[in-house]
C-alpha positions as CSV (number, residue, x, y, z in Angstrom):
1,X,-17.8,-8.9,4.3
2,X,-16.3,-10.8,7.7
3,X,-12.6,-9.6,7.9
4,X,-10.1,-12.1,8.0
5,X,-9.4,-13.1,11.8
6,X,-13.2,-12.1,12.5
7,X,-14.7,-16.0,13.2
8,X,-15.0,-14.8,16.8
9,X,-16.0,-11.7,16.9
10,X,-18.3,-13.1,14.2
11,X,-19.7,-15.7,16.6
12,X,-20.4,-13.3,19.4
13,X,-22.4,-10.6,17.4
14,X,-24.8,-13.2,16.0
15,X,-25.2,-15.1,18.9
16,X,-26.1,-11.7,20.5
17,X,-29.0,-10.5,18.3
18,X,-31.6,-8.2,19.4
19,X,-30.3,-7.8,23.2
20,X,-33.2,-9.5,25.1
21,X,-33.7,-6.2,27.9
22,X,-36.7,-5.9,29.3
23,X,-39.2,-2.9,29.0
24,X,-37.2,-0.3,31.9
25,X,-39.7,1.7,33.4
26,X,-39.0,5.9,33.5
27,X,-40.8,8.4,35.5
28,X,-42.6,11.1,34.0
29,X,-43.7,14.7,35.4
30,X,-46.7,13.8,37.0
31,X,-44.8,10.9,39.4
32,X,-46.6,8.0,37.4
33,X,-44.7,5.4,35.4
34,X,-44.3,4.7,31.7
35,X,-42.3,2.0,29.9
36,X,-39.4,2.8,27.2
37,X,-39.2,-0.1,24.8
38,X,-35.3,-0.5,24.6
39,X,-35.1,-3.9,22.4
40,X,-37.4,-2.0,20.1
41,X,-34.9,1.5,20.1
42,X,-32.2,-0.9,19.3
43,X,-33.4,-2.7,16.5
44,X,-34.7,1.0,14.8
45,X,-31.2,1.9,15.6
46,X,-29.6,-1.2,13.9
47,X,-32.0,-0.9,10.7
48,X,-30.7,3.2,10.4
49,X,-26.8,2.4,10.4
50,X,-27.3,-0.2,8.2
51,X,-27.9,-3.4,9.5
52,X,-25.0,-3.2,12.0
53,X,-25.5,-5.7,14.8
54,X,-27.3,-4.7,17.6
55,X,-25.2,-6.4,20.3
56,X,-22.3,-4.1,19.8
57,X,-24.6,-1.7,21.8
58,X,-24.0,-3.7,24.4
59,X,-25.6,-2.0,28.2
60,X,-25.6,1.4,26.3
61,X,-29.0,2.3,26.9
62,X,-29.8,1.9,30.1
63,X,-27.2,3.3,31.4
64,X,-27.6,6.4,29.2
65,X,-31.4,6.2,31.0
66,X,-30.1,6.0,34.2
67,X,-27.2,8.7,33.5
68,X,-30.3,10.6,32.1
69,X,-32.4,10.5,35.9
70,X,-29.1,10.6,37.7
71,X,-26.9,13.1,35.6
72,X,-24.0,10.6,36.6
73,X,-21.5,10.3,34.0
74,X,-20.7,6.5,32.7
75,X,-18.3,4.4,35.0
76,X,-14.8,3.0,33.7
77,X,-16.3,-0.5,33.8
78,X,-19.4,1.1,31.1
79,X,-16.5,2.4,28.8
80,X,-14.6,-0.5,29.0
81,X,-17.5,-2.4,27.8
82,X,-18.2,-0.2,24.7
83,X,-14.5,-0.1,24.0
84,X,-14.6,-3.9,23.4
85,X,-17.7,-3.4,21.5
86,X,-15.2,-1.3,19.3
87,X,-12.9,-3.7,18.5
88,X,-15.4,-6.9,18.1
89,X,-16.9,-4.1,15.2
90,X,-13.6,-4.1,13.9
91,X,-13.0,-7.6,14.0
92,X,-15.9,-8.2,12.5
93,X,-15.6,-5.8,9.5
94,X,-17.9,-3.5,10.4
95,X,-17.2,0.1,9.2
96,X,-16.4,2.7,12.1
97,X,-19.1,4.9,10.4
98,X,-21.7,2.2,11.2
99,X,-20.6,1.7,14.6
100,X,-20.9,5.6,15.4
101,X,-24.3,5.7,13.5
102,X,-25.7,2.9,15.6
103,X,-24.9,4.6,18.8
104,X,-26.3,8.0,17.9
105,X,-29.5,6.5,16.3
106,X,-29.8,4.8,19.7
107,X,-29.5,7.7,21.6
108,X,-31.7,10.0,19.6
109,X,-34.6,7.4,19.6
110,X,-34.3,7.1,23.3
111,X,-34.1,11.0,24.1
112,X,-37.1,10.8,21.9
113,X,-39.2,8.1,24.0
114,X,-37.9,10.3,27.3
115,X,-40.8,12.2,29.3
116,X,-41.4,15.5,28.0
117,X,-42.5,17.0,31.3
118,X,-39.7,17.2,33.7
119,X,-41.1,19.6,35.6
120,X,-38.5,22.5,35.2
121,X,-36.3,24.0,32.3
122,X,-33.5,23.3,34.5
123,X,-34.5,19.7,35.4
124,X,-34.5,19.7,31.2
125,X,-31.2,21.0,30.4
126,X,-29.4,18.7,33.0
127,X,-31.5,15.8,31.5
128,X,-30.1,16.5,28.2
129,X,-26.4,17.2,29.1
130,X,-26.6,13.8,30.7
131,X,-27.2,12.5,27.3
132,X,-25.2,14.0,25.1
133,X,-22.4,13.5,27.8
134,X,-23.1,10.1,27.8
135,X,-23.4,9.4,24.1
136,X,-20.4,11.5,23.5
137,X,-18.0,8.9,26.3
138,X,-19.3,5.7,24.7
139,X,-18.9,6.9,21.0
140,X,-15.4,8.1,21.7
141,X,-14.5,5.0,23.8
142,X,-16.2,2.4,21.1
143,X,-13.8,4.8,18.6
144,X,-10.7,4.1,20.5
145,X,-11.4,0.2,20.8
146,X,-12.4,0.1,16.8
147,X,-9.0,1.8,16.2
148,X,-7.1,-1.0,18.4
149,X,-9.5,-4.0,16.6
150,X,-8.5,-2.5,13.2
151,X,-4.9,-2.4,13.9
152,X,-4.7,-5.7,15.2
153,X,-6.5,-7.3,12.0
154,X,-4.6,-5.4,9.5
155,X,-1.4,-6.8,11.5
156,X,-2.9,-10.0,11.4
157,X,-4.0,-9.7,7.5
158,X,-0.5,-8.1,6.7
159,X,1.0,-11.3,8.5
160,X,-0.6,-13.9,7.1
161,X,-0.2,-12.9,3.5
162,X,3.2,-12.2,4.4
163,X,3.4,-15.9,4.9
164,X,1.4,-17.5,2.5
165,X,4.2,-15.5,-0.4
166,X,7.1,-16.5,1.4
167,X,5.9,-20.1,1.1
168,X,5.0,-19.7,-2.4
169,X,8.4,-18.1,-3.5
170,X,10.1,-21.4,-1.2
171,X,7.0,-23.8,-2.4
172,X,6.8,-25.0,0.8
173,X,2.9,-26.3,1.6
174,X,2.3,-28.0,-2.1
175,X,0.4,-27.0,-5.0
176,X,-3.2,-27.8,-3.4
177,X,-2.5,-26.0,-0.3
178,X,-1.0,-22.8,-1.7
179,X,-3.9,-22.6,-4.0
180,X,-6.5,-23.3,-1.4
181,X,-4.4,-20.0,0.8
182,X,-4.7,-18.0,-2.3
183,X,-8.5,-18.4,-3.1
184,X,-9.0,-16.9,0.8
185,X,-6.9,-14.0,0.0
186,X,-8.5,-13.3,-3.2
187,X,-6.2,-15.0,-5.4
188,X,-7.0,-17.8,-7.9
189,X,-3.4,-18.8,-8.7
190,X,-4.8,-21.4,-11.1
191,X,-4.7,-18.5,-13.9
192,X,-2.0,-16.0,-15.1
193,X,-1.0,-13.5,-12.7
194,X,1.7,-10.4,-12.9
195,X,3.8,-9.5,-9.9
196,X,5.5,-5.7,-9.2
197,X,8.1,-4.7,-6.6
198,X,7.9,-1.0,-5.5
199,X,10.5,0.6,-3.3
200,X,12.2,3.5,-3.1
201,X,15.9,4.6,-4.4
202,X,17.4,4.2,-0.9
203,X,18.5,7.8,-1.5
204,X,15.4,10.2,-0.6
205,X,13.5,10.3,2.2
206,X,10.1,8.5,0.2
207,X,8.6,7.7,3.3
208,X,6.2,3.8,3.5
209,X,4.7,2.6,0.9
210,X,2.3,0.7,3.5
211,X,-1.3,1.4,4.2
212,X,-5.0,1.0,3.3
213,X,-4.7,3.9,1.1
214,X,-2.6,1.6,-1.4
215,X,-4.9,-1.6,-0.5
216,X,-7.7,0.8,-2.1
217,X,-5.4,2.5,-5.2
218,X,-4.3,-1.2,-6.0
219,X,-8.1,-2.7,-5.8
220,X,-9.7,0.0,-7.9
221,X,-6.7,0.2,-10.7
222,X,-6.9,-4.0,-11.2
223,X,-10.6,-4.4,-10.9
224,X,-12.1,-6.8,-11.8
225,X,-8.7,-9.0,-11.8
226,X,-7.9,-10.0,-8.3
227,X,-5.0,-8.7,-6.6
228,X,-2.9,-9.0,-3.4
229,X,-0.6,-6.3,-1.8
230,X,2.2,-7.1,0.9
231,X,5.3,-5.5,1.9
232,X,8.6,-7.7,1.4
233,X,12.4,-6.6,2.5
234,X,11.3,-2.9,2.7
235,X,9.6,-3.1,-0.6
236,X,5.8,-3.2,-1.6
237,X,4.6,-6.7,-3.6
238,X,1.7,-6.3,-5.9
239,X,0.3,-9.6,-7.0
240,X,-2.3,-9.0,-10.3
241,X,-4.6,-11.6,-12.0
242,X,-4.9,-9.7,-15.7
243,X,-8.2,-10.7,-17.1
244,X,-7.1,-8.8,-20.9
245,X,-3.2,-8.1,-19.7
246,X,-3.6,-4.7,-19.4
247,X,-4.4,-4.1,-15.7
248,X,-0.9,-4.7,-14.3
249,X,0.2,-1.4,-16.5
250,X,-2.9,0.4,-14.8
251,X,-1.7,-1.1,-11.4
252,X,1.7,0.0,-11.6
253,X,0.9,4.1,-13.1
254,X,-2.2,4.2,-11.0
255,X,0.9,2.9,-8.0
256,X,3.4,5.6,-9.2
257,X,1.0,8.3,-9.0
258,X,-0.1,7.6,-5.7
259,X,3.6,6.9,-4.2
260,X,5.2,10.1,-6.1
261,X,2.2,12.4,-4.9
262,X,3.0,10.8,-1.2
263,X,6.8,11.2,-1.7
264,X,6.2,15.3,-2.5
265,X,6.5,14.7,-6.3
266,X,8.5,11.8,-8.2
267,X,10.3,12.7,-10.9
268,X,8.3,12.6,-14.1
269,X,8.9,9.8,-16.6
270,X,11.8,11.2,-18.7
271,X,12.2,13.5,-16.7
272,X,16.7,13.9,-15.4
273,X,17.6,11.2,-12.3
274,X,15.6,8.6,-10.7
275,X,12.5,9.1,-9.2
276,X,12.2,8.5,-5.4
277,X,10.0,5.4,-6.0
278,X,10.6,2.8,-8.6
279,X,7.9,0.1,-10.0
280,X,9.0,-3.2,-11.5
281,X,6.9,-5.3,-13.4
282,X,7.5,-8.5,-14.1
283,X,5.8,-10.8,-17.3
284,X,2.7,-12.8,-16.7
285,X,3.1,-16.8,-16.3
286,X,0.0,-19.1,-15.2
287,X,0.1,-21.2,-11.6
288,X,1.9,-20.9,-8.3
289,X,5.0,-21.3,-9.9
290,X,4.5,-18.5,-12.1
291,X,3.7,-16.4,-9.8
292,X,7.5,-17.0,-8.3
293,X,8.9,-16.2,-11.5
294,X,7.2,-13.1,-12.6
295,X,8.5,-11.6,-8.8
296,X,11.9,-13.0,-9.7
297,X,11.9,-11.1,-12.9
298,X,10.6,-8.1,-11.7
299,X,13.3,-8.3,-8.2
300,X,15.9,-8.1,-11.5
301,X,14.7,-5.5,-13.4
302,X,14.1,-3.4,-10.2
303,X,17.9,-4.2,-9.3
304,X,19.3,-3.1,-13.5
305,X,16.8,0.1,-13.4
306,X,18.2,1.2,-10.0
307,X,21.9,0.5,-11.2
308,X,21.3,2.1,-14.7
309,X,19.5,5.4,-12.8
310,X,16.6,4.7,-15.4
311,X,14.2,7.9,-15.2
312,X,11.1,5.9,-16.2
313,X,9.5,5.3,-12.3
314,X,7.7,1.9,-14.2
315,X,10.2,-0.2,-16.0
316,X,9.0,-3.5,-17.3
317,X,11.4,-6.7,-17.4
318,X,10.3,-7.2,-21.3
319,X,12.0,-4.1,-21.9
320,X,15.2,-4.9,-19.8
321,X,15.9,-8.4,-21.3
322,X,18.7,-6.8,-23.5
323,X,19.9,-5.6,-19.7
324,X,19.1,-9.2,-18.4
325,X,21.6,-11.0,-21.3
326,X,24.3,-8.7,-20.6
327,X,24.6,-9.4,-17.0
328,X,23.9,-13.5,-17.4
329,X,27.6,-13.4,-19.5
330,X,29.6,-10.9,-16.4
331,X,32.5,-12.4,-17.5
332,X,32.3,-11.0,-21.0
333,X,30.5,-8.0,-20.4
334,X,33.4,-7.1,-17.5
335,X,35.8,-8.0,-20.4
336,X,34.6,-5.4,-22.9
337,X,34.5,-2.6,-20.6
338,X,38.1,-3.3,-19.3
339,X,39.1,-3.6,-22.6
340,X,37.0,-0.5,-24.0
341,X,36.4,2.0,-21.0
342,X,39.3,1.5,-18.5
343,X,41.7,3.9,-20.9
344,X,38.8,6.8,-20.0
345,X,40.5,6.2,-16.2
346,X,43.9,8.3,-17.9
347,X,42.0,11.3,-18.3
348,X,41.8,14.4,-15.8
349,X,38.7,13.6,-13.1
350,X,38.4,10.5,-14.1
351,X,36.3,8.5,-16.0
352,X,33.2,9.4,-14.9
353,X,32.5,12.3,-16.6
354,X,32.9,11.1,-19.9
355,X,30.8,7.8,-19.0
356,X,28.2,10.2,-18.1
357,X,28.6,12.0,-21.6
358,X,28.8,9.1,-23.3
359,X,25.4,7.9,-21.6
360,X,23.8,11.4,-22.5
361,X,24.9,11.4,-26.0
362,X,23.8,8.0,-27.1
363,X,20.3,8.6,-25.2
364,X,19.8,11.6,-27.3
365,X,20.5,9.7,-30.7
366,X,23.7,10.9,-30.9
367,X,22.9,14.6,-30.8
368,X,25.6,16.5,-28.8
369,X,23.4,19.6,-28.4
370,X,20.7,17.2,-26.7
371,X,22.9,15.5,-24.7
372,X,24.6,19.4,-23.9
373,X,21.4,20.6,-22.2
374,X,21.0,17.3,-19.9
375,X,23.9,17.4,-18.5
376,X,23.6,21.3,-18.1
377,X,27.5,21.8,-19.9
378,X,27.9,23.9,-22.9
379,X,27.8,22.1,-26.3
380,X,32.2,22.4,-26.6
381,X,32.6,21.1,-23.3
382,X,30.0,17.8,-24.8
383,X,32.2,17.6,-28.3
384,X,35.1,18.5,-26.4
385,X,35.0,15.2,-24.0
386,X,33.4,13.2,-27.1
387,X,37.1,14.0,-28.3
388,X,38.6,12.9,-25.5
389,X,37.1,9.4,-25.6
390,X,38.1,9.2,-29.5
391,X,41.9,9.4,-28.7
392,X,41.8,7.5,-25.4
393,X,40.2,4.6,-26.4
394,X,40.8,4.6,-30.6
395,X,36.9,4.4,-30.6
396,X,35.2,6.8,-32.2
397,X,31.2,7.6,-30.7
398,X,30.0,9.1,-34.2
399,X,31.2,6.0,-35.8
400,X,28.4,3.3,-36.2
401,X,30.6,0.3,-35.8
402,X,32.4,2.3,-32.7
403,X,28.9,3.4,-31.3
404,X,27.3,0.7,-30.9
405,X,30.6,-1.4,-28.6
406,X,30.7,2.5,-26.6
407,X,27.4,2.2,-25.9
408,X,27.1,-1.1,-24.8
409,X,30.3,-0.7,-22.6
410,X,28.9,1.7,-21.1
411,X,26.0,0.2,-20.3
412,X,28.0,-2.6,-18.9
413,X,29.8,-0.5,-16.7
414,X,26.7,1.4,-15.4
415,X,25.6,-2.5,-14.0
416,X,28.9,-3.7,-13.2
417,X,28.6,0.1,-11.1
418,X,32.2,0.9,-12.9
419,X,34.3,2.6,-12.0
420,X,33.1,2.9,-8.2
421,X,33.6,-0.5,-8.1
422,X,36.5,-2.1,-9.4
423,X,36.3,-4.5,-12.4
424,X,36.5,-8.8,-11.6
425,X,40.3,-10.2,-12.3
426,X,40.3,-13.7,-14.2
């Protein structure tokens, strides 16, 4: 398959074919001449690596037959050649393992077709050094321009889906146009599609998220949906088509594992504090437009998870919409905690530490032993501060009726990022 970017490189390959050389006579032991078939050499060669064209061989074999007679090694202007041969490989989509294989099929094939008579050992050996000297400059030089070819397309690739999403999210090109864009990049917006965000905690060192390694761990979790992968404000997008709505969930664990293995270990789900990378999933929603939606809801519910220090590396925005209602009334969320939590601010260290029990203790069910070993205290210190609460505030934690405005103050003050930010006056 042609790589995006590849129409000229595409062109040029075709149009070269089988190169038309002519038969180039060699010289055997006994002084009299004999032919070498070299359009024949290269088509064997291109039938072994796999069909790869035969023009990215460019001049290679005669002047591996004259480096052969000579025992010259190949010019700058030789290499040069091979290294564009490289990159119009790469532009073309042809794999580097191809390339390579076309090469060395050529040169063994010619080696074979060389005069077995050279008259001396010696005459022999420096015969074949020539060649495998040879072979070796032009492999590594067609190496180096694939490298440059590939960079340069995945640039290009990375670029242009970079700009077909920000026209989507700004629905800038119209509905025809941005559906058209998608087909070519293996999207068929027409259908439902899921979007994730993945980025890191801004804390750890997590390292990029970038690279083929995630184009592969992305295609292989979501086939047969289609999918897209970008990068966006530092964070990785993830596009999915679900076919049966479950491949985004495969997408996004099969995206975790791969970016906690590559971050030296993520915390486990469940497991205490954020994990260095985080994976939002937004809900599924047919059409261009949905497309902008689901990455708006899953921008919010990677913003809450960061700002509640959720452990789960994959949070979903279904599950956050209790999250989402708090924050779409700030005004009355702000109110409860400054009418609930701002007392805690009275007691020694702050409020802080009692926010933190509070959180601990309600996540464990209300358990004070529970909440005790996650916070690594001893169980008075827990029932001790659980106290300390009861007669700032008047609330008591064990009481239902208390419980359940504690807990959702504190959750309110974990994405209002209370107290290290100070609450909004009327």
């Amino acid at each position: 398959m042609w790589r995006a970017g590849g129409d000229r490189a595409r062109a040029a390959l075709a149009s070269a074919g089988a190169p038309g050389w002519k038969a180039v006579p060699g010289v055997n032991a006994r002084g009299g001449n004999r032919t070498v078939d070299l359009a024949a050499i290269t088509r064997a060669a291109s039938r072994e690596a796999g069909g790869v064209p035969a023009g990215l061989l460019g001049g290679y074999l005669p002047a591996v037959l004259d480096a052969a007679s000579s025992g010259r090694r190949l010019s700058a202007a030789e290499l040069a050649e091979y290294a564009r041969s490289g990159e119009d490989a790469a532009e073309g989509g042809v794999a580097l393992r191809g390339l390579v294989d076309l090469y060395l099929s050529a040169t063994w094939r010619l080696w074979r077709e060389l005069p077995g008579d050279t008259g001396s050992l010696a005459a022999l050996r420096a015969a074949g050094l020539a060649v495998l000297r040879a072979a070796d400059d032009a492999v590594a030089a067609a190496a180096g321009g694939f490298e440059r070819g590939y960079l340069s397309v995945a640039r290009r690739e990375e670029a242009e889906r970079r700009e077909f999403f920000e026209d989507l999210l700004s629905g800038r090109g119209g509905v025809a146009d941005l559906l058209d864009r998608g087909e070519r990049l293996g999207l068929r917006l027409a259908g439902p599609h899921q979007v994730m965000l993945a980025g890191s905690d801004g804390r750890s060192d997590a390292g990029s998220p970038a690279g083929t390694h995630i184009d592969a761990v992305v295609a292989e979790a979501a086939a047969p949906a289609s999918s897209l992968v970008l990068s966006r404000r530092g964070r990785l997008v993830v596009i999915v088509g679900p076919a049966d709505g479950e491949e985004a969930g495969m997408v996004a664990h099969a995206l975790a594992r791969a970016l906690g293995s590559g971050a030296g270990g993520a915390a486990e789900a469940g497991g205490p504090g954020p994990p260095p990378w985080r994976i939002a999933v937004g809900r599924s929603y047919p059409g261009p437009s949905g497309v902008v939606r689901s990455y708006d809801e899953a921008e919010d519910a990677f913003d809450v998870a960061q700002r509640l220090g959720l452990a789960d590396p994959v949070v979903s925005a279904a599950d956050l919409l209790i999250y989402q209602v708090l924050l779409r009334d700030r005004a009355a969320i702000t109110d409860l905690v400054r009418t609930l939590l701002t007392p805690l601010a009275r007691a020694r260290g702050g409020a802080g530490p009692l926010l933190a029990t509070l959180a601990a203790y309600y996540a464990r069910g209300g358990v004070a032993a529970a909440a005790a070993r996650d916070l690594h205290l001893s169980v008075r210190t827990v029932t001790y501060r659980l106290a300390r609460v009861r007669e700032l505030t008047g609330r008591d934690p064990a009481r239902p009726g208390d419980a359940l405005a504690l807990q959702v103050a504190v959750i309110g003050a974990r994405v209002l990022d209370w107290p290290a930010i100070g609450l909004e006056r009327e």
